[in-house]
C-alpha positions as CSV (number, residue, x, y, z in Angstrom):
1,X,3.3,-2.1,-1.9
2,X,5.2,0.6,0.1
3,X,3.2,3.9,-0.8
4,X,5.1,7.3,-1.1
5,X,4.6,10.9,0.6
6,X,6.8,13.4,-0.7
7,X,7.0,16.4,2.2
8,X,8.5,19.6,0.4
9,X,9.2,22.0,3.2
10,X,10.8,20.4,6.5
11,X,9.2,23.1,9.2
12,X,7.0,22.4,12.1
13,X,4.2,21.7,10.0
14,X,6.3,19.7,7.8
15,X,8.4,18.0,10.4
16,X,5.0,16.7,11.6
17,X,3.9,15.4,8.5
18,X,6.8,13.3,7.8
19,X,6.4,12.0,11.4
20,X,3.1,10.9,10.7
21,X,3.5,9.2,7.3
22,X,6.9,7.6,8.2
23,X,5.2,5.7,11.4
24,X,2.0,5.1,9.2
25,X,4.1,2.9,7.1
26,X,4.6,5.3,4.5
27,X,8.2,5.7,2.8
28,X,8.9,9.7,3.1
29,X,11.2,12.1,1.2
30,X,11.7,15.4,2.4
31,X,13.4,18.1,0.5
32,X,14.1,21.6,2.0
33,X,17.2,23.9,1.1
34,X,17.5,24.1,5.1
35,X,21.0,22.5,5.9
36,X,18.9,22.0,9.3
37,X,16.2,20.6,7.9
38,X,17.5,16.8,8.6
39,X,18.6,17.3,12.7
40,X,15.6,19.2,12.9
41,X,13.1,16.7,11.6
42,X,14.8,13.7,13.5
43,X,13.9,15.6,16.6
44,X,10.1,16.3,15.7
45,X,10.2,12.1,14.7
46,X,11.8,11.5,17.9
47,X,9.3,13.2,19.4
48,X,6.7,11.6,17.2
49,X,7.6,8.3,17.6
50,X,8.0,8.1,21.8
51,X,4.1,9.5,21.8
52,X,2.2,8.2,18.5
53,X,2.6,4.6,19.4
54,X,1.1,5.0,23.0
55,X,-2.1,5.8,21.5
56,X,-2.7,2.1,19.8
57,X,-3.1,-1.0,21.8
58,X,-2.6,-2.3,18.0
59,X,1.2,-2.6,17.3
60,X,2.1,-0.2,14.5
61,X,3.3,-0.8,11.2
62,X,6.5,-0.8,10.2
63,X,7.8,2.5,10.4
64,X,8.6,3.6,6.7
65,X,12.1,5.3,6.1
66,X,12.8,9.1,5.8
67,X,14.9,9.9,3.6
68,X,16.4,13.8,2.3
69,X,17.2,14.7,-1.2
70,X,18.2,17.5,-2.9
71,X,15.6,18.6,-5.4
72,X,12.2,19.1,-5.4
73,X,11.7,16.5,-8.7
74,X,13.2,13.8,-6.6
75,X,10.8,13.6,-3.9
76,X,8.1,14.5,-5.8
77,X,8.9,11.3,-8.4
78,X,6.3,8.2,-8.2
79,X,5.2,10.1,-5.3
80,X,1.4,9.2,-4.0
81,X,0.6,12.1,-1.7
82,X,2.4,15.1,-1.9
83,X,2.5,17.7,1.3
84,X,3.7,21.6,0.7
85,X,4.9,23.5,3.4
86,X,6.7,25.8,2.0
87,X,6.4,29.6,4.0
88,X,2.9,31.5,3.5
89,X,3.7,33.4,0.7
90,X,2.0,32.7,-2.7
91,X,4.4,33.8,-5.0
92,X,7.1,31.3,-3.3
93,X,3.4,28.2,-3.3
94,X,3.0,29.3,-6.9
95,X,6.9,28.4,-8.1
96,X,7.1,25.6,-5.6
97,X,4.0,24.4,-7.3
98,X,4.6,25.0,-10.5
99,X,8.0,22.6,-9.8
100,X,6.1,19.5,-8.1
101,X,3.6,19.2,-11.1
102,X,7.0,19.3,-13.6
103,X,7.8,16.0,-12.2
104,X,5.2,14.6,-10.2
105,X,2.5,11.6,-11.5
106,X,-0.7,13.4,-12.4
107,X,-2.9,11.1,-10.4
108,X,-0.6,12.2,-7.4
109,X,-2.5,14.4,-4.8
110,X,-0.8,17.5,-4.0
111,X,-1.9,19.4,-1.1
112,X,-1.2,22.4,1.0
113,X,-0.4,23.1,4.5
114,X,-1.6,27.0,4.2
115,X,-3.9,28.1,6.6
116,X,-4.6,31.5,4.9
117,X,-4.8,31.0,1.4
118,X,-7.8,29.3,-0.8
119,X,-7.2,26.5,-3.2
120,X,-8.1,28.5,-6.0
121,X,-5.4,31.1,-5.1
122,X,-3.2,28.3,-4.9
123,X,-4.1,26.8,-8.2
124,X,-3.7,30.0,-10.1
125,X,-1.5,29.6,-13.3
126,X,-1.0,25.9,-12.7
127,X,-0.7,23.1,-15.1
128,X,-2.9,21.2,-13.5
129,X,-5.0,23.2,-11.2
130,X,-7.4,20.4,-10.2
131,X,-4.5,18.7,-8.9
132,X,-4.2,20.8,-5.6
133,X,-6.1,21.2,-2.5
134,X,-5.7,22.6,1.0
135,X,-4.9,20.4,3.3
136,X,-4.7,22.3,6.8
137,X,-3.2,20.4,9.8
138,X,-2.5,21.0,13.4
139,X,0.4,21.0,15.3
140,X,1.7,18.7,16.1
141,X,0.1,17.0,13.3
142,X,1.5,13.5,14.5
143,X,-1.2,13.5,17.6
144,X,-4.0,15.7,16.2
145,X,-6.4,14.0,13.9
146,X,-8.0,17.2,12.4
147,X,-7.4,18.2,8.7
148,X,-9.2,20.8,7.0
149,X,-9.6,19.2,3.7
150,X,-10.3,22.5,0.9
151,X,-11.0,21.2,-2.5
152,X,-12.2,24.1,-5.3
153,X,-14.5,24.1,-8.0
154,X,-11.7,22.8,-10.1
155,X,-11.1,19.4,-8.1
156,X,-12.3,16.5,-9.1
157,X,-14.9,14.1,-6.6
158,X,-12.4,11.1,-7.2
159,X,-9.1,12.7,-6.2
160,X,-10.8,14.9,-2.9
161,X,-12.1,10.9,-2.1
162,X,-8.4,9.7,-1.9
163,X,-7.4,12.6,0.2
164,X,-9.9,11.5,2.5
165,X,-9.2,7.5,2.1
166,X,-5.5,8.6,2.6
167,X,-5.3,10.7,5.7
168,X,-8.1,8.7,7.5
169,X,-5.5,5.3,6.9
170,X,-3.0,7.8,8.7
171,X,-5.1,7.9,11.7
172,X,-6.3,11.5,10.7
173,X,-10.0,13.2,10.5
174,X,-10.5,15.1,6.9
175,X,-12.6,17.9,7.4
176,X,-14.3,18.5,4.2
177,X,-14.6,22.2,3.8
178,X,-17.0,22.3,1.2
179,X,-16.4,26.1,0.7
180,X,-13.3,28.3,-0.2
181,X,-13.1,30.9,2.8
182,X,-10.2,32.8,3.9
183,X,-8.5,30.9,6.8
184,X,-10.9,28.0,6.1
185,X,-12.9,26.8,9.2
186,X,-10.8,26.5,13.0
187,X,-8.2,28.8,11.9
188,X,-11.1,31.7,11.7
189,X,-12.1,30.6,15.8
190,X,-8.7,31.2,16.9
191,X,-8.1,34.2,15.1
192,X,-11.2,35.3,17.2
193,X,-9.6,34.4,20.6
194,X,-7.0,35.4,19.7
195,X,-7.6,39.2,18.9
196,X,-9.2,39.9,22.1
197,X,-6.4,38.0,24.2
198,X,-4.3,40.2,22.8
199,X,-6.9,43.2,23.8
200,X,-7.0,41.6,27.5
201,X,-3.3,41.6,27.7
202,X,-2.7,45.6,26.1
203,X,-5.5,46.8,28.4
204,X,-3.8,45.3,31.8
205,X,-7.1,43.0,32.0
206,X,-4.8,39.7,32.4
207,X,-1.3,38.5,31.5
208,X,-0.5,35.8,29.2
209,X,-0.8,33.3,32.0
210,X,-4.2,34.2,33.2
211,X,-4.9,34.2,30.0
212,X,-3.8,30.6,29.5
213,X,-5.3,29.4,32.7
214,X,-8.8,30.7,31.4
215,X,-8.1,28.4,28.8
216,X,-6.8,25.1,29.7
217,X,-8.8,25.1,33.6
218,X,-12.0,26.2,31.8
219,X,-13.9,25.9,28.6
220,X,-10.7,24.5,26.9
221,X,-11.6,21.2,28.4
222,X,-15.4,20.9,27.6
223,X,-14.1,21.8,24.1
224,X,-11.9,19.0,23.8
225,X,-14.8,16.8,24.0
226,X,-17.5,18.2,23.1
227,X,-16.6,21.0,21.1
228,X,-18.5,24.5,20.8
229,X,-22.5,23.5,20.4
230,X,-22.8,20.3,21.9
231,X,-21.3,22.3,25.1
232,X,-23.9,25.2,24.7
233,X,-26.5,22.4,24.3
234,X,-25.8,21.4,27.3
235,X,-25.4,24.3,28.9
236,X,-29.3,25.1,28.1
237,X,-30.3,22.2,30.5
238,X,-33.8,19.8,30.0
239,X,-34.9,22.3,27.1
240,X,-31.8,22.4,25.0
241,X,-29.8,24.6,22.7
242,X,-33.0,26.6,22.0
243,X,-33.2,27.4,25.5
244,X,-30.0,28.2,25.3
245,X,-30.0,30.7,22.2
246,X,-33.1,32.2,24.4
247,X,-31.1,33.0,27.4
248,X,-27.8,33.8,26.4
249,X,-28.6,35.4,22.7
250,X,-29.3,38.8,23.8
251,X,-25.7,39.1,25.5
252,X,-24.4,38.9,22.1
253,X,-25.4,42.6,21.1
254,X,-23.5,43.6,24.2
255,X,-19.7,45.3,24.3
256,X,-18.0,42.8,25.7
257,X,-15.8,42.0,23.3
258,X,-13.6,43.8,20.5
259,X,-13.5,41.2,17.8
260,X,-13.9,43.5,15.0
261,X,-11.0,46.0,16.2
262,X,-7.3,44.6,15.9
263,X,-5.1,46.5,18.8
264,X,-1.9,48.5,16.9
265,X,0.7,46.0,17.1
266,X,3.4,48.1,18.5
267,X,7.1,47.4,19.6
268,X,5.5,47.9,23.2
269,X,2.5,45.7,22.6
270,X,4.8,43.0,21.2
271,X,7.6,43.3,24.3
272,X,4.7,43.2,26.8
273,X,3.6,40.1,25.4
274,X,6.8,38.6,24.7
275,X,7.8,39.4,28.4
276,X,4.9,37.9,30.2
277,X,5.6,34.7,28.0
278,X,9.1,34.3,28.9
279,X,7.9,35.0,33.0
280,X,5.4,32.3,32.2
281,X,7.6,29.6,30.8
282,X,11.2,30.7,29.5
283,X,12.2,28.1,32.3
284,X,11.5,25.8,30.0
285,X,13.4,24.9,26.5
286,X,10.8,24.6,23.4
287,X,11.7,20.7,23.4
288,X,10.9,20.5,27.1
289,X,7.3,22.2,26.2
290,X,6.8,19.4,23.3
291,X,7.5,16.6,25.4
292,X,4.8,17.8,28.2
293,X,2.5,19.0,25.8
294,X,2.8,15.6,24.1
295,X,2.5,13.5,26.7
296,X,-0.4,15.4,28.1
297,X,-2.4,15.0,24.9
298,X,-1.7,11.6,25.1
299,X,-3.4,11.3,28.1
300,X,-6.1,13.4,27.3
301,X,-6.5,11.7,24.0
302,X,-6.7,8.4,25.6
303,X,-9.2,9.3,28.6
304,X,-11.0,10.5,25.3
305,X,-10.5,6.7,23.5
306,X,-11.6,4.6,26.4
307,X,-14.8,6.3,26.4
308,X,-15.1,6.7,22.6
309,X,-16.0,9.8,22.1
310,X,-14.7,12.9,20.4
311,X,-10.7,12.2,18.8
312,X,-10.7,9.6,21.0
313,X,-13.3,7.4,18.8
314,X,-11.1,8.3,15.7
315,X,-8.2,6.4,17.7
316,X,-10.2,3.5,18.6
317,X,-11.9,3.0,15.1
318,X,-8.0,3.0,13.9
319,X,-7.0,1.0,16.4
320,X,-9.2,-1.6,15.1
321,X,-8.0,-0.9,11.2
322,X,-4.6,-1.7,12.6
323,X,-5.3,-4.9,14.4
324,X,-4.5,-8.3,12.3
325,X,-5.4,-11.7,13.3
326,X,-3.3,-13.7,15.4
327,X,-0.8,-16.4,13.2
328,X,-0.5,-20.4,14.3
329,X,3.2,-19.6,16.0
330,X,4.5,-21.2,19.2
331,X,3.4,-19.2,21.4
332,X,1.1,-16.6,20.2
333,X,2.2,-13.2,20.4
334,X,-1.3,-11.6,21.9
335,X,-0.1,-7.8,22.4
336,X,2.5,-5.8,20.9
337,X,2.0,-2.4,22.0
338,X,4.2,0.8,23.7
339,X,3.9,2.1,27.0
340,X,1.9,5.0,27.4
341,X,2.1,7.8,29.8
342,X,-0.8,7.5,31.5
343,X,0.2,3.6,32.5
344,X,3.4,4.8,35.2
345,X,3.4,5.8,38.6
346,X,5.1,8.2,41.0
347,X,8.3,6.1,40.2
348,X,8.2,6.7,36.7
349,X,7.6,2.8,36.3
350,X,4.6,0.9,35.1
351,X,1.7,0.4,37.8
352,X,0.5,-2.9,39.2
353,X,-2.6,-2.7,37.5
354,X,-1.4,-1.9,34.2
355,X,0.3,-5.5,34.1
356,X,-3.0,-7.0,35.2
357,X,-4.7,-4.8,31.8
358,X,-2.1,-5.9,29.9
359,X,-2.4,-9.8,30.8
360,X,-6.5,-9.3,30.2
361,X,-6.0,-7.8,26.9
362,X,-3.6,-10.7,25.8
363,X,-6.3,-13.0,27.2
364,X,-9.1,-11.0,24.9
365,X,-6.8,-11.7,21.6
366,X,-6.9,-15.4,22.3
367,X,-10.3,-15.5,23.0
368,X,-10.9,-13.5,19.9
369,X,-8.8,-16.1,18.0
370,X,-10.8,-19.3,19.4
371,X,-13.7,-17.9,18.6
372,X,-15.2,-16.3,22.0
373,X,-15.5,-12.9,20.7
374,X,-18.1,-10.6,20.7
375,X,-20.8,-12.1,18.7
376,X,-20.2,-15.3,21.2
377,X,-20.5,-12.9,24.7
378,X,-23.5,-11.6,23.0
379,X,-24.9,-14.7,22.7
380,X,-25.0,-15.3,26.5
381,X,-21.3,-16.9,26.4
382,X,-18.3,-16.2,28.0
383,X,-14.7,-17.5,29.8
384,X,-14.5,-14.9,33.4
385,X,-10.9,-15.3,34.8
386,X,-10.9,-17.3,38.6
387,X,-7.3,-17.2,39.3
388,X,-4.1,-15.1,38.5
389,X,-0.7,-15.1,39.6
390,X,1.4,-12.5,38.4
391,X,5.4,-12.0,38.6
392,X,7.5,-8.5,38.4
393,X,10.6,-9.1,36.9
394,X,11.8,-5.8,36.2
395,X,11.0,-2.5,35.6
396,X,8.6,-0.8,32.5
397,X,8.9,2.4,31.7
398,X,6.9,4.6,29.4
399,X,7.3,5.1,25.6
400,X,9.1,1.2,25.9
401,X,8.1,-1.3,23.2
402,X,7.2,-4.3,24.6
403,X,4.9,-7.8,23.5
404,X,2.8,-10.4,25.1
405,X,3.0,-14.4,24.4
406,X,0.6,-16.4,25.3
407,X,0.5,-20.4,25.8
408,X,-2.5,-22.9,26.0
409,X,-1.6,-25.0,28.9
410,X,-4.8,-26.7,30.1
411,X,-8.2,-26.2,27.4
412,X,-10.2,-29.5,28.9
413,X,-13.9,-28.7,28.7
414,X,-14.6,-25.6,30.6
415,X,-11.5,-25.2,32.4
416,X,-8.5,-23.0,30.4
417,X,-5.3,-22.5,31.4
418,X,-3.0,-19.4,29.7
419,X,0.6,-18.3,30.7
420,X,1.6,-15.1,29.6
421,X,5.3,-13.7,29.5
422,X,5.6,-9.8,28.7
423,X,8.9,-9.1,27.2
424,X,10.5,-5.9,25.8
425,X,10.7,-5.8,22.4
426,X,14.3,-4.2,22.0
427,X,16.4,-7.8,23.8
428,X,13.1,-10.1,24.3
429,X,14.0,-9.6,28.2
430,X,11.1,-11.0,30.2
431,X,9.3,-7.9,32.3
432,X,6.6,-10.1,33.8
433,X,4.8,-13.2,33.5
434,X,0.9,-14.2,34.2
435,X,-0.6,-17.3,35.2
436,X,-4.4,-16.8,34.7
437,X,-6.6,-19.6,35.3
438,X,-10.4,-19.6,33.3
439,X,-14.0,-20.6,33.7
440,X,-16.4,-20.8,30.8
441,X,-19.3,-19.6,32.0
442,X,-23.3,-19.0,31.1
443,X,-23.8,-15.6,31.2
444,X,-27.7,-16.2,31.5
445,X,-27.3,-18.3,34.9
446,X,-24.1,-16.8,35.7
447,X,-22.2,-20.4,36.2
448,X,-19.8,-22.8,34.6
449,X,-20.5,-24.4,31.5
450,X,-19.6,-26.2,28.4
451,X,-18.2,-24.0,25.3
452,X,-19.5,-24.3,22.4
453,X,-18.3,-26.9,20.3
454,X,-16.3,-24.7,18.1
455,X,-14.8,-22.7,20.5
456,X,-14.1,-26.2,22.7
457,X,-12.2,-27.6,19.6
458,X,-10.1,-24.8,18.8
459,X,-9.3,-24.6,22.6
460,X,-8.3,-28.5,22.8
461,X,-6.0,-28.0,19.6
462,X,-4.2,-24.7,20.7
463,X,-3.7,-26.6,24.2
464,X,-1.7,-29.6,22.4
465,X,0.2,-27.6,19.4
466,X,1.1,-25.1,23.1
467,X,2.2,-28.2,25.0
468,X,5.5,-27.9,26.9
469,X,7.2,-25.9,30.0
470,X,5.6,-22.9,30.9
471,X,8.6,-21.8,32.7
């Protein structure tokens, strides 16, 4: 049953959301009074759905439609998650608000985008205060996982557990905030750096790009894995974050910094600032900035996931949730997957070894499907590949859709025979075929053997249903 996400206010934030949902599966209506709102949304979805997809090896679900309407009581209708992002101001949340809960189903959870304001501000007045929660995203919220999830007094255990059921079937993290706090949990750390960049850059210390470089050459790195005391931990060495908090915990009664001051946001202040941006990168239009800061994430993201750790864990775990078993059709389609960044080369094409990934991971479903999964390589059993032959037929390119079949020519004992074809998904072209040639093997003496019976039988039957011309 399609589920329903009603996004009222189509901004950034709520651009992002709609993105998210719509290639989640979820059908999405959108209202906001911007006559804008629909280009400017298809562009954050375009966006959304060249980059989102290159995170999976798992093909995605079938993108759910976005549709706009003209009131907020018809997207809020039969809605199952509802998203405000509406501008910070409380009186405008209040009366927005008060209009979802007119029309929307009670059970319905309606959450908030605010990164200021507390739920229990946000409930005041309501019908149905336990209703609404804070639900605090990051842009662009259609590649970062983080939520902070801000339930209040008022919210009931059962609806704050399907916010979280919800948003982690999206791919997301729900940070449970289990107290109301102005500007809630991350929000507070960059306010922090934030204050004293802007002290750095009034007092001539650095410009906006220095600033920046700091950043994103630096600590902003460590922090992307590890995040602020797991880095310190390390930082203490063989003894710890105690040694740590020893050495370092003194400094912290020094004058370094000015975080309790705010510098006097001037005209001057603000055309200093402004100025040093545009020198830094006014070359560049703010669609131009997505794209790189997009496809950079993804990269980072998915360095991250084939280590499993940090966001990148949260990907692979959901990777998994979106894998389904391979069918019985002639031939099997193995992979269906998108391009990702981090796959091309200096001609803007997919690399050599990429194809030879590719071909292994179509290799891995079908041994999956016979039974020679993990549990079975655990067990001291395994097929290693002897021989392949592959063919470039023409050119892949990033953010392409593209799938993998995969035929059974020879399974006699423990010889196995697959031919892969890769093919792009939009006109079934062929990109590249694979003629890989198996072993079963011992993984105890390291040499041929016998599968198992099981896996040996549903070899031998995939090998006659698979019969015919390979190419």
């Amino acid at each position: 049953m399609t589920k329903v996400a009603a996004i009222i206010g189509g901004g950034v934030i709520g651009g992002g959301w709609a993105a998210r949902f719509a290639l989640m599966g979820w059908e999405v209506r959108v209202f906001d009074p911007d006559p804008e709102a629909e280009r400017k949304i298809g562009e954050v979805m375009a966006n959304a759905a060249r980059v989102l997809p290159m995170l999976y090896e798992a093909p995605m679900p079938m993108r759910g439609a976005i549709s706009y309407v003209g009131t907020v009581a018809e997207a809020v209708t039969d809605a199952d998650w509802i998203q405000e992002s509406v501008p910070e101001r409380l009186d405008i949340k209040h009366r927005v608000i008060a209009d979802i809960q007119a029309a929307c189903p009670t059970e319905a959870v309606l959450a908030s985008s605010t990164s200021g304001f507390k739920p229990s501000e946000l409930q005041e007045g309501a019908a149905r205060p336990g209703q609404i929660m804070v639900a605090h995203p990051f842009n662009p919220v259609y590649l970062l996982p983080l939520i902070e999830l801000v339930p209040s007094a008022a919210c009931d255990e059962g609806g704050v557990a399907r916010a979280k059921e919800i948003l982690t079937a999206i791919g997301m993290y729900p940070l449970h905030v289990r107290a109301e706090i102005d500007a809630h949990i991350a929000d507070r750390f960059l306010e922090a750096v934030w204050r004293e960049a802007l002290w750095l850059v009034k007092d001539g210390v650095a410009t906006t790009e220095e600033i920046d470089n700091a950043i994103r050459y630096g600590f902003g790195l460590r922090w992307a894995q590890m995040g602020l005391f797991e880095t310190y931990r390390v930082a203490g060495g063989e003894a710890g974050m105690r040694h740590f908090m020893a050495q370092f915990g003194p400094c912290l009664q020094w004058p370094w910094t000015k975080l309790t001051d705010v510098p006097e946001f001037t005209d001057e202040l603000v055309d200093l600032i402004a100025g040093q941006s545009d020198a830094q990168s006014g070359h560049m239009g703010i669609r131009d900035l997505e794209r790189l800061r997009d496809n950079n994430l993804v990269a980072i993201l998915r360095a991250l996931k084939q280590q499993g750790a940090a966001a990148g864990k949260l990907i692979l775990d959901h990777d998994t949730m979106l894998r389904s078993s391979l069918g019985d059709e002639v031939p099997l389609v193995t992979v269906r997957r998108v391009v990702p960044v981090d796959w091309t080369d200096v001609n803007g094409h997919m690399n050599e070894g990429r194809y030879g990934q590719l071909f292994s991971d179509a290799s891995e479903e079908l041994m999956t499907h016979v039974g020679a999964d993990r549990d079975y390589i655990a067990a001291g059993n395994s097929y290693f590949t002897a021989e392949t032959s592959v063919k470039y037929l023409n050119e892949t390119h990033a953010g392409e859709d593209i799938y993998v079949t995969t035929r059974v020519m020879l399974g006699e004992g423990k010889k196995l025979r697959l031919w892969h074809e890769m093919c792009r998904a939009s006109d079934d072209a062929v990109l590249a075929t694979c003629d890989q040639f198996l072993l079963h093997v011992s993984l105890e003496t390291r040499r041929s053997c016998p599968p198992l019976p099981e896996v040996l039988e549903a070899v031998e039957t995939l090998a006659v249903k698979h019969a015919g011309p390979a190419a």
